[in-house]
N, C-alpha and C positions, 0 to 999 in steps of 0.2 A: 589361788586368789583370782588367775584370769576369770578360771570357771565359775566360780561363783560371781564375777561382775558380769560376764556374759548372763548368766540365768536372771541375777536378781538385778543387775543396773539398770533396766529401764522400770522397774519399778519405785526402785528408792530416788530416781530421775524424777519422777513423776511426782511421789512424795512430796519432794523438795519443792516441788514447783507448787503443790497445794498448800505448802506451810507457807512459802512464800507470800501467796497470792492474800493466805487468810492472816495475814501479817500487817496488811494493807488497811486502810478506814474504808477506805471506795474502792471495789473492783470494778474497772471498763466493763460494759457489755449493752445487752438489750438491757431495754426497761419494761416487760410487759406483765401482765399478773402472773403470780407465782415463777418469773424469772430464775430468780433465785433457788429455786425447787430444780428447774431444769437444768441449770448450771452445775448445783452441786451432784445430781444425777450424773451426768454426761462425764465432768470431772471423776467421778467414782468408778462409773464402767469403765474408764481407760484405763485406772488403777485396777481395776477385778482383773481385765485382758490382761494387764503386763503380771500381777502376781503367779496369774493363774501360769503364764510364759514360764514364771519362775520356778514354779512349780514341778511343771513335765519337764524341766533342764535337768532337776537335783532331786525328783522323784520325793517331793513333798506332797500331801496331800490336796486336794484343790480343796477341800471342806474347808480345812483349816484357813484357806484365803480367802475365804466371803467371812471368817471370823478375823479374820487381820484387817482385811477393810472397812469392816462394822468398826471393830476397835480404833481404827485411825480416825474416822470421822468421827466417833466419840472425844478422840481427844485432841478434833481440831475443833469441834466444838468449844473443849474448854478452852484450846489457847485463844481463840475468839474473845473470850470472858477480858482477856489480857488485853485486848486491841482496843484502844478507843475509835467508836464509832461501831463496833461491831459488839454483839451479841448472842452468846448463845441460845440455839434453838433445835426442840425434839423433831421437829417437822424436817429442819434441814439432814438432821442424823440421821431418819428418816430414808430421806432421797439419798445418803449417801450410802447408805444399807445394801438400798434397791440395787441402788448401782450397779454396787458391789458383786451383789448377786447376778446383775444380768450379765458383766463383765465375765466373770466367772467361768457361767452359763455358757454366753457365747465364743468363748473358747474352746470350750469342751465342747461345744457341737463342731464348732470346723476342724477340733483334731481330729475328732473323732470322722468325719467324711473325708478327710485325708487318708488317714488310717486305710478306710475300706476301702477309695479312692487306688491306693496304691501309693498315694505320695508319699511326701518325705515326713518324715516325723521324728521327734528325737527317742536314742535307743532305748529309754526307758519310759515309753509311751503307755505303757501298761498299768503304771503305778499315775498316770494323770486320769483318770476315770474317777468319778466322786464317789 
């Protein structure tokens, strides 16, 4: 059990903290156009970086994690549907896609220059490659 909250707790941290937030009628933040596109973005890449963490810990595949974070923004989409004041939207599933994707991404690139780097990396670093 440690090992698996080590691998996956700061993702399912993070989770929580996006259910939480979309749980809300009004999120704090800036107010500029398409705001809300860059929030849901930003919030998603941090979720791609921790799955993707989760990943190279329990030698999951990373593929499979930009399809977990697509799916969770889908269905923070719908709990949106649940919140008054908020709404679901394809645009914001969208940026959360993205996110997802770059999080991911940019994980795998700094294991990966670790890796050749010489640093530290976990022992089954071989199985976090996409």
């Amino acid at each position: 059990m440690k090992r698996f909250l080590r691998a996956w707790g700061p993702a399912l941290l993070w989770a929580a903290l996006i259910f939480t937030l979309s749980s809300r009628s009004r999120v704090p933040g800036p107010d500029f156009p398409n705001s809300d596109k860059v929030a849901h973005f930003g919030a998603y890449a941090i979720l791609g970086l921790a799955l993707a963490y989760g990943a190279a810990r329990s030698g999951a595949a990373p593929l499979w994690m930009i399809v977990l974070g697509s799916l969770y923004g889908a269905s923070d989409e719908v709990h949106q549907s649940f919140v008054p004041g908020r709404s679901p939207d394809v645009a914001d599933w969208v940026a959360d896609s993205a996110g997802a994707i770059v999080g991911v991404l940019a994980f795998q690139l700094i294991h990966s220059r670790r890796r050749v780097r010489g640093g530290t990396a976990p022992a089954d670093a071989d199985s976090a490659h996409l």
